[in-house]
C-alpha positions as CSV (number, residue, x, y, z in Angstrom):
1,X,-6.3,66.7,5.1
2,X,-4.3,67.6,1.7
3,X,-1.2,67.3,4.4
4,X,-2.1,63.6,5.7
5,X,-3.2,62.5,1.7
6,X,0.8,63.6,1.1
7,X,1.9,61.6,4.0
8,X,0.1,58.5,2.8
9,X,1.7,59.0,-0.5
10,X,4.9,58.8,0.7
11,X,4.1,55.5,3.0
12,X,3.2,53.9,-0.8
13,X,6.3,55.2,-2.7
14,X,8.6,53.8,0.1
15,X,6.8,50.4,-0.2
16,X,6.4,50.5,-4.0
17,X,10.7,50.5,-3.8
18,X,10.8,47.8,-1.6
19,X,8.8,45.5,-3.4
20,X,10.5,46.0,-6.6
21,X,11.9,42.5,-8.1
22,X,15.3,41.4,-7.0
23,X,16.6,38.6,-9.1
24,X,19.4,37.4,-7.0
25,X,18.8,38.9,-3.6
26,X,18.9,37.4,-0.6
27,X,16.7,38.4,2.8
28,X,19.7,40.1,3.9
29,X,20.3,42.4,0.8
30,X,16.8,43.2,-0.5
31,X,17.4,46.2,2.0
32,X,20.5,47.3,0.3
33,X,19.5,46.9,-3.3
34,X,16.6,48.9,-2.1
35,X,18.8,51.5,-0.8
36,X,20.5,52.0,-4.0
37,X,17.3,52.7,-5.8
38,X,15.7,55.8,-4.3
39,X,15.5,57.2,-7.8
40,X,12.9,55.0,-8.6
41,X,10.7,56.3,-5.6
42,X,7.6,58.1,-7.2
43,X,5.0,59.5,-5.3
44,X,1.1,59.7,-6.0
45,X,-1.9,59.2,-3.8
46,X,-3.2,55.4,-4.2
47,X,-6.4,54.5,-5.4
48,X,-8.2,51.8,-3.7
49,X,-8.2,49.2,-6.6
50,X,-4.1,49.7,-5.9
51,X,-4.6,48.8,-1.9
52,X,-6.2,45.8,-3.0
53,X,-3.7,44.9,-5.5
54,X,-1.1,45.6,-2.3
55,X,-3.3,43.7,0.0
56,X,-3.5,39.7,0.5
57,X,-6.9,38.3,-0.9
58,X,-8.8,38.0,2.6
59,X,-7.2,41.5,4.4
60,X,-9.6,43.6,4.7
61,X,-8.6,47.5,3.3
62,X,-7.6,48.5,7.2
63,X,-5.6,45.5,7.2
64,X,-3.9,46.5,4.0
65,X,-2.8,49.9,6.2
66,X,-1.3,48.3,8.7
67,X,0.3,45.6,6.6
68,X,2.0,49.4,4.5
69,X,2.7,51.0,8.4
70,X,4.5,47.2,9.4
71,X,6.7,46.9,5.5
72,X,7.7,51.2,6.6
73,X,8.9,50.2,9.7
74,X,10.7,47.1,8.6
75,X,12.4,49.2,5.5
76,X,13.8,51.7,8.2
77,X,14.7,49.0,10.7
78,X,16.7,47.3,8.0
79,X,18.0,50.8,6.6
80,X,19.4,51.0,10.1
81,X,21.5,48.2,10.3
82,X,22.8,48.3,6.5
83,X,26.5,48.3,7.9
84,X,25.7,44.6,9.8
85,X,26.7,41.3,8.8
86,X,24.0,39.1,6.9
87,X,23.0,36.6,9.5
88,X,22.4,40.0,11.6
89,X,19.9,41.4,9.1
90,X,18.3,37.8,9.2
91,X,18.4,38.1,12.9
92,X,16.4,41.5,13.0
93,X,13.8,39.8,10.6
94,X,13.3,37.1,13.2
95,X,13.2,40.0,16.2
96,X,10.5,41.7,14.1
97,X,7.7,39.1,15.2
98,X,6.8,37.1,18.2
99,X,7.0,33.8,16.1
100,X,10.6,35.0,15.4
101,X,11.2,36.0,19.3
102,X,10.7,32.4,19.8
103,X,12.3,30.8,17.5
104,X,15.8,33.2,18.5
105,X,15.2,32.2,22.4
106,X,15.5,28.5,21.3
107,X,18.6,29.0,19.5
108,X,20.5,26.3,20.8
109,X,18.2,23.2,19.3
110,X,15.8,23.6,17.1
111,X,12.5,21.1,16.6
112,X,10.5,20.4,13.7
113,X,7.7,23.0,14.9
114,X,10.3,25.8,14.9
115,X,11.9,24.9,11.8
116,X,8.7,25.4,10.2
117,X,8.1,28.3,11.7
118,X,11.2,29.3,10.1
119,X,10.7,28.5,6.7
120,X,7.2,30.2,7.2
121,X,9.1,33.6,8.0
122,X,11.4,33.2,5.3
123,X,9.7,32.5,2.7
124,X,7.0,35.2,3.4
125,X,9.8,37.8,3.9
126,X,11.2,36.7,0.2
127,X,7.6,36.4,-1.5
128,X,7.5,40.7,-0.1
129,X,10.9,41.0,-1.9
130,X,9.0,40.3,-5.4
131,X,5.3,41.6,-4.3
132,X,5.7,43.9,-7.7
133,X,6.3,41.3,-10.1
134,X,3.3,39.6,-12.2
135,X,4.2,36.6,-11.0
136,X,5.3,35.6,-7.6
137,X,8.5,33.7,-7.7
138,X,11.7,33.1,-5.7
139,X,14.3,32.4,-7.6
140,X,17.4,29.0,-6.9
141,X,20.1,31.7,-6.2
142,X,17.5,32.7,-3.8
143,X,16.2,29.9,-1.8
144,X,20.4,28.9,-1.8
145,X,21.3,32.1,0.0
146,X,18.0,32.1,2.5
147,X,19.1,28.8,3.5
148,X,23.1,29.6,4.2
149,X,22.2,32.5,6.3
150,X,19.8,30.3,8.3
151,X,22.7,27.7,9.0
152,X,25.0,30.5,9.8
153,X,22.1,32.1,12.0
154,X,21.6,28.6,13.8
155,X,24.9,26.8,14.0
156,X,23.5,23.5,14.8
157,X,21.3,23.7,11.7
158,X,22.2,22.2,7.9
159,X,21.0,24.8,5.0
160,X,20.3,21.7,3.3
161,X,17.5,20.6,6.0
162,X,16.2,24.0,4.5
163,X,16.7,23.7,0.6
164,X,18.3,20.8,-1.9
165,X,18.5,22.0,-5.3
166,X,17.1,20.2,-8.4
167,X,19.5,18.1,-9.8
168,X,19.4,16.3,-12.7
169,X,20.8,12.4,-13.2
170,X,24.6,13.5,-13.9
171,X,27.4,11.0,-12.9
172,X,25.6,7.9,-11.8
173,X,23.4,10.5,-9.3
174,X,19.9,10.4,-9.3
175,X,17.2,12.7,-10.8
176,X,16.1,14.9,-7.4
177,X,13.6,17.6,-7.2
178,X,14.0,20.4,-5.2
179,X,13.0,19.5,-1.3
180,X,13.6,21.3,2.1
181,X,11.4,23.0,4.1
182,X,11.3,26.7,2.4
183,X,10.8,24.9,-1.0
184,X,7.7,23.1,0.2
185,X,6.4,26.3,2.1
186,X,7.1,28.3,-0.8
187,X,4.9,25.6,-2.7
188,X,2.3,24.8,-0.5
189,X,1.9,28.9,-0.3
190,X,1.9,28.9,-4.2
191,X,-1.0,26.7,-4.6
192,X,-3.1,27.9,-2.1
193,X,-2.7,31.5,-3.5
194,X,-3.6,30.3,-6.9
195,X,-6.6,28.9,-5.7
196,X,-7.4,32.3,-3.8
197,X,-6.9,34.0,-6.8
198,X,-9.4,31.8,-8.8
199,X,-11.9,32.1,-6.7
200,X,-11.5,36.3,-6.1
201,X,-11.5,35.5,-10.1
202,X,-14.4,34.3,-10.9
203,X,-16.1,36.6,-7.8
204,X,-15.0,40.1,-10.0
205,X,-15.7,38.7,-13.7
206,X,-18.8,36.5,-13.3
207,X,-20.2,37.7,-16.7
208,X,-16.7,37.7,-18.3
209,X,-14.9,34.6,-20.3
210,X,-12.6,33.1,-18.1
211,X,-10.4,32.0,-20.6
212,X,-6.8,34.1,-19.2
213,X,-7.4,32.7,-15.3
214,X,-5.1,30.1,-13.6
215,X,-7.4,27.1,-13.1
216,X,-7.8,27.3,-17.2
217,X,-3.6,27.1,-16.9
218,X,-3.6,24.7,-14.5
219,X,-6.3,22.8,-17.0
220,X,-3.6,23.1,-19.6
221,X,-0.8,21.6,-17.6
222,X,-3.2,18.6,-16.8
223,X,-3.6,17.9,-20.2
224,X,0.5,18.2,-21.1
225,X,0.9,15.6,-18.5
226,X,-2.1,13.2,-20.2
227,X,-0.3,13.1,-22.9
228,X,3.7,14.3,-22.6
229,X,6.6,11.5,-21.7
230,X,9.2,14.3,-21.8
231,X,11.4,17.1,-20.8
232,X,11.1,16.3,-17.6
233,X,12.2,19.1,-15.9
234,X,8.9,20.9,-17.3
235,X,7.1,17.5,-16.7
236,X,8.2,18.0,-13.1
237,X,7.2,21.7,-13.0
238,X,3.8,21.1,-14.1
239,X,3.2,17.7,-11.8
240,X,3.8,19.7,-8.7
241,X,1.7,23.2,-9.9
242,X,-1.0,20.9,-10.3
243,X,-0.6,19.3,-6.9
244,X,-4.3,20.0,-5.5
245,X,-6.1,19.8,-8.8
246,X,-4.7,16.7,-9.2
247,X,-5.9,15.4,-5.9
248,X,-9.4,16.0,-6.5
249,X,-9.8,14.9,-10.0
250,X,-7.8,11.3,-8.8
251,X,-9.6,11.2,-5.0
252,X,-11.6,8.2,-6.2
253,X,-9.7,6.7,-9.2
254,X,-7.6,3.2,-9.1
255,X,-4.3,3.1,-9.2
256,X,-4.2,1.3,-12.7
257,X,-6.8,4.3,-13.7
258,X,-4.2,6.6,-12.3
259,X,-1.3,5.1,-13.9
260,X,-3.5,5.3,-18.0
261,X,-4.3,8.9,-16.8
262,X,-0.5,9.7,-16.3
263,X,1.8,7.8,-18.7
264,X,4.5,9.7,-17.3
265,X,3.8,8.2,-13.9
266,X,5.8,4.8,-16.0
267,X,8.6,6.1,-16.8
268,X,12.1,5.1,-14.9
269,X,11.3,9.1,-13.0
270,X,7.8,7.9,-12.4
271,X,8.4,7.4,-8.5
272,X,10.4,11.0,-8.4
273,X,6.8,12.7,-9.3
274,X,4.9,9.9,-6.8
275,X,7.6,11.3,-4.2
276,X,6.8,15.2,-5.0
277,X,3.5,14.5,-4.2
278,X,4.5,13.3,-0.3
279,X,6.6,16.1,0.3
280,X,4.5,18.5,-0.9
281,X,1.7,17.5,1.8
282,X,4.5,16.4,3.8
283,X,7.0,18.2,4.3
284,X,8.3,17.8,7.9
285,X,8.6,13.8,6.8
286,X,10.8,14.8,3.9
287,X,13.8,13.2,5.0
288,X,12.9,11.9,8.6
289,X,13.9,8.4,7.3
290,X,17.3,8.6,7.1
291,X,17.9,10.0,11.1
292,X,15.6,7.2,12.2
293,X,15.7,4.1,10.1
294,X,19.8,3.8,10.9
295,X,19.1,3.5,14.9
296,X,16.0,1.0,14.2
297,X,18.1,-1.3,11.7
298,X,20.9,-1.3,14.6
299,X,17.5,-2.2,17.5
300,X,15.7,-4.5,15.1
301,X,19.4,-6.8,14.7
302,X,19.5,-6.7,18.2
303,X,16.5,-8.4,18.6
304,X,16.3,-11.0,16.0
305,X,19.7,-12.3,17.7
306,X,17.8,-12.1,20.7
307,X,15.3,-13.9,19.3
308,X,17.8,-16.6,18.0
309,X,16.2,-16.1,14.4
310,X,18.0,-18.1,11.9
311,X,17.7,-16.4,9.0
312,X,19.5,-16.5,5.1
313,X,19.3,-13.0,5.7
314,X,22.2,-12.8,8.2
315,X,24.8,-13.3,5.3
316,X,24.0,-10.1,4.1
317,X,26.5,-7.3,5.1
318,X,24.2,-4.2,4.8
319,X,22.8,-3.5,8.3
320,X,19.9,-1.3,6.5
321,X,18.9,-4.1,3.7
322,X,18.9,-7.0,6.5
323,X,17.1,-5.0,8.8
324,X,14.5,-4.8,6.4
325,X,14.9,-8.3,5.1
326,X,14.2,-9.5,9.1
327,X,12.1,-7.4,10.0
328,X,8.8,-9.1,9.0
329,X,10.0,-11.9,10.7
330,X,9.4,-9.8,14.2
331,X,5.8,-10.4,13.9
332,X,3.3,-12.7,14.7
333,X,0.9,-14.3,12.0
334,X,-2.0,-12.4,10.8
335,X,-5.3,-13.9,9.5
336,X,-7.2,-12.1,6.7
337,X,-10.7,-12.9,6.7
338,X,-12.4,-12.0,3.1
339,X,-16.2,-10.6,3.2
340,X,-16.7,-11.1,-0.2
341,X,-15.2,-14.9,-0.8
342,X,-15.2,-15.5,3.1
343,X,-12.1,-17.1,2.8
344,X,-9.4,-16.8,5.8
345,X,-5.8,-16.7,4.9
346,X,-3.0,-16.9,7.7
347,X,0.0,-15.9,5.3
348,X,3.4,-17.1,6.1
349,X,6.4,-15.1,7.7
350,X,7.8,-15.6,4.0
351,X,4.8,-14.5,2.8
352,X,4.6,-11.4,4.7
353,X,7.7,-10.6,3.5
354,X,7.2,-11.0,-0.2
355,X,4.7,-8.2,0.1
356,X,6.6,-6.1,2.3
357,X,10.3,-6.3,0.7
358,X,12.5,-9.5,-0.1
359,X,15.4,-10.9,-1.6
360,X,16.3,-12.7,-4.6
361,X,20.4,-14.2,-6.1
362,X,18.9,-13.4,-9.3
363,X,16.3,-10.8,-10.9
364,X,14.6,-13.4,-13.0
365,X,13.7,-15.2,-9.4
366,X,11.2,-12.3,-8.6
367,X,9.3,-13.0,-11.5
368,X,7.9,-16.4,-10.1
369,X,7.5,-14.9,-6.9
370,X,5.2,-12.1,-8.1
371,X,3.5,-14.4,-10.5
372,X,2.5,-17.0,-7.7
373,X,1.3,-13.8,-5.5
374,X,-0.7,-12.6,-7.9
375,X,-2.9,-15.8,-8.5
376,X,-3.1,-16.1,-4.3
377,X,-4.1,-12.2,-4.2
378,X,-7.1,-12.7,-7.2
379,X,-8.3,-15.9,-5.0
380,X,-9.0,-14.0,-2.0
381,X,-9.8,-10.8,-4.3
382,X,-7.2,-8.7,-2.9
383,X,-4.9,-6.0,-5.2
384,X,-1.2,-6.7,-5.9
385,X,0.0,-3.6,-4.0
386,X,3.8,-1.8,-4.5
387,X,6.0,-4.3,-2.8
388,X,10.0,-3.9,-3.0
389,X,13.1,-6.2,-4.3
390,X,16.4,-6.4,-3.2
391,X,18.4,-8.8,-6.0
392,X,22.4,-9.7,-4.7
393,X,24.0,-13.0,-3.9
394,X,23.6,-14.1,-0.6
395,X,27.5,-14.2,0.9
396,X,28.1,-10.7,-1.4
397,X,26.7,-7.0,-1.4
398,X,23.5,-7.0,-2.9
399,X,23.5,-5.6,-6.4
400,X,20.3,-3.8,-7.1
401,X,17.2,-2.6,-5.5
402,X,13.9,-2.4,-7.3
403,X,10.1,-0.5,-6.5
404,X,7.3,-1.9,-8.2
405,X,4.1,-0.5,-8.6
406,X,1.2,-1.7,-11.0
407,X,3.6,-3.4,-12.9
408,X,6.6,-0.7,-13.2
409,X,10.0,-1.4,-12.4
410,X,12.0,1.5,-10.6
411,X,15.4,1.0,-10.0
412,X,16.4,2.3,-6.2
413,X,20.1,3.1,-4.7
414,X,19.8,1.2,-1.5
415,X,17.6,-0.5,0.9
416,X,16.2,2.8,2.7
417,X,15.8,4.1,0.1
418,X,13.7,1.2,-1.2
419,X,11.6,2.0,2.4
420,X,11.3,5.4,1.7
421,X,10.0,5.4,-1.7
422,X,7.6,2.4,-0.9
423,X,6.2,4.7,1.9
424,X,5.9,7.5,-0.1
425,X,4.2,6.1,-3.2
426,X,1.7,4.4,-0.7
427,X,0.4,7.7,1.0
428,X,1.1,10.1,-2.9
429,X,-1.5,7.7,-4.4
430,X,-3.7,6.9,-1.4
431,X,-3.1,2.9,-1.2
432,X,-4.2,0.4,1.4
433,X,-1.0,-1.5,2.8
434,X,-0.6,-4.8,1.4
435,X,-3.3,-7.0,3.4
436,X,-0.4,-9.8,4.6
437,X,2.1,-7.0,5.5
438,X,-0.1,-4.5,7.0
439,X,0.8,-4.9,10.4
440,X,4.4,-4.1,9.3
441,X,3.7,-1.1,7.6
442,X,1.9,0.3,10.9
443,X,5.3,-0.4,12.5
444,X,7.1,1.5,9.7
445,X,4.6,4.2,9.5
446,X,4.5,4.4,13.4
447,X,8.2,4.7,14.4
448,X,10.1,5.4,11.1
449,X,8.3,8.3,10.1
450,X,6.2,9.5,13.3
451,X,2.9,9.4,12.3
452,X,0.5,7.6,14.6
453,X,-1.5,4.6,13.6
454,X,-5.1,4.3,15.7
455,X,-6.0,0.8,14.0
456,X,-2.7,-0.7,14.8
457,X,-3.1,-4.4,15.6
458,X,-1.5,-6.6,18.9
459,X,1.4,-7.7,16.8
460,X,2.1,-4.0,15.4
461,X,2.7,-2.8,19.2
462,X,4.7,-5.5,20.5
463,X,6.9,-5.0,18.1
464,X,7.1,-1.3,18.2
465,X,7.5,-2.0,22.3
466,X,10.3,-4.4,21.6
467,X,12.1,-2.1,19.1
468,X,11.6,1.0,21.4
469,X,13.3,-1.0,24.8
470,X,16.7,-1.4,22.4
471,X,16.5,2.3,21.0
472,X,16.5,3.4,24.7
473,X,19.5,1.3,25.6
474,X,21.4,2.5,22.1
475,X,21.3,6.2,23.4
């Protein structure tokens, strides 16, 4: 007995090493720092408040066992193959688990399942790197270096499918949070082990202030952002730690309730926290936009000319911006029948397009526009919803591209992104479409950003069915 009690002493000092903090490591050379540190190995026989601490929340203790037997193993396999380049270390990782056997064996093209399933390796692989630290964090240098070896691993991949840096507005560039899909796992994972930790919280000190746990800081952070217009970069840290807190309190609020809640939210980086809140419940939609909208612009040209559609719109060079500008023109009329009022509206191509996205020579234009919407929206009682503006003279390149929701102006970088950003805010702060353009939204929603619609109307589908005839003949 005293010999096995030695034995499992030794399995806990060679796991205490390896999840010692690394500050700068990657998943290849956590194995080598680790190397480099046996004179930090210590060796005592655990308690079993410690194989909790080592454990996740719901593993039972025999779980915790194997979970020490598995991190041995791993330490020796990567011990093994310490004279190997990077991407081969990565490799191993991936060879260690049938997820990863799966994910090698597709090698040559990846989807969005497997990339995901990646991300979900990864970031578990780097969250064991820093298992002994008080907090659980993974570090820029860290998510920077995880993604390179993935690109190098998988040649047809981009690192930056995988992580994009925060980066602040610098040289005419936008204000961007960090995206890609080990950020949002690493996220997502963050706030669902906060939550675990709450509850195992309030399970252990029932009878004890619980002053020091995290939903009192995540209580704090709410009330910074009630009240606080700036830094943003700590404005931004605390909108996305208090993602699913958020999403309860707000479930049932309006948007103008949402918008006095958060002043931040109308601020010119408003739409960048609106957007933080997609990805983070979306994050295989990230940037989906930008390898689908291109091909539907080029489809949705196509058949307006087909069409013979005589539009202003055609003057505009910018396949993306006239694409949009057309598109509502696609579509058939809609009627909107009111319970309330019962009143029926049929609203106009034009109209459709005013609540959708459209264009004006000069800003001051859209201010009639909106003001005449607004009075035909309160007749049939129906909400002024987010709606876009693209402001340029009709035989130049359009100048500007605006956002507006409840009122705010935010100033976009092109038409896409206008669509992106409209799409976003919409889902973030859990808005109906606009009632005239609904039908175009299940188009955008639908084939943009594959996610299925099961209320889509006639009008939606022959569209989708016209657009999906040219996108077959464009491959």
């Amino acid at each position: 007995m005293e010999y096995l009690q030695q034995k499992k002493a030794q399995q806990i000092s060679l796991d205490v090493s390896i999840s010692k903090p690394t500050t700068s490591a990657s998943i290849a050379s956590a194995s080598t720092e680790t190397e480099s540190s046996q004179s930090d190995i210590f060796f005592f026989e655990p308690d079993k408040e410690l194989l909790e601490v080592l454990s996740f929340p719901d593993e039972s203790s025999n779980a915790t066992k194997r979970i020490l037997e598995d991190r041995t193993e791993d330490y020796v396999n990567k011990r093994s193959s310490t004279d190997s380049p990077k991407n081969k270390s990565l490799e191993q990782l991936f060879r260690s688990t049938p997820e990863g056997q799966i994910i090698l064996a597709n090698r040559a093209k990846l989807n969005n399942d497997l990339r995901s399933k990646i991300a979900k390796i990864v970031v578990r692989s780097l969250l064991d790197c820093s298992e002994g630290q008080s907090r659980i964090e993974i570090n820029t240098l860290q998510f920077v270096r995880a993604a390179k070896e993935i690109a190098e691993l998988f040649p047809g991949e981009s690192e930056h499918t995988y992580y994009i840096p925060y980066s602040s507005s610098k040289k005419g560039l936008r204000r961007q949070p960090a995206r890609g899909k080990l950020w949002s796992r690493y996220i997502n994972l963050k706030a669902a082990l906060r939550l675990v930790n709450a509850a195992n919280a309030d399970v252990e000190q029932e009878n004890v202030p619980s002053t020091s746990n995290t939903s009192y800081d995540e209580e704090e952070k709410i009330a910074f952002l009630k009240v606080a217009v700036e830094p943003f970069d700590k404005i931004l840290s605390y909108w996305e730690d208090t993602y699913l807190i958020r999403q309860r309190k707000c479930k049932s609020y309006e948007l103008e309730d949402i918008y006095k809640e958060f002043p931040c939210l109308s601020l010119h980086y408003g739409i960048t926290l609106l957007e933080s809140d997609f990805n983070h419940s979306n994050e295989e939609k990230i940037d989906i936009i930008y390898s689908e909208w291109p091909k539907i612009a080029q489809a949705i040209i196509i058949e307006a000319k087909e069409r013979q559609l005589i539009l202003k719109e055609d003057v505009i060079k910018d396949v993306n911006s006239k694409a949009l500008l057309v598109l509502p023109y696609l579509f058939s009329p809609v009627t909107i029948r009111n319970s309330k009022k019962r009143g029926i509206w049929r609203p106009s191509r034009s109209e459709v397009q005013e609540s959708f996205l459209f264009n004006v020579q000069e800003f001051a234009e859209a201010s009639s526009i909106v003001e005449r919407r607004k009075q035909k929206l309160h007749s049939y009682d129906l909400p002024l919803q987010p709606f876009g503006v693209i402001v340029g003279d009709d035989c130049q390149d359009v100048r500007a591209f605006y956002v507006f929701i409840n009122g705010n102006k935010y100033t976009c970088e092109s038409g896409i992104r206008c669509l992106e950003l409209l799409y976003k805010s919409f889902h973030a702060l859990n808005l109906e479409y606009p009632s005239e353009s609904k039908h175009v939204w299940y188009f955008v929603q639908e084939l943009v950003f594959k996610t299925s619609v099961s209320n889509k109307v006639g009008s939606t589908s022959s569209v989708i069915s016209d657009i999906n005839f040219h996108l077959n003949n464009l491959h």
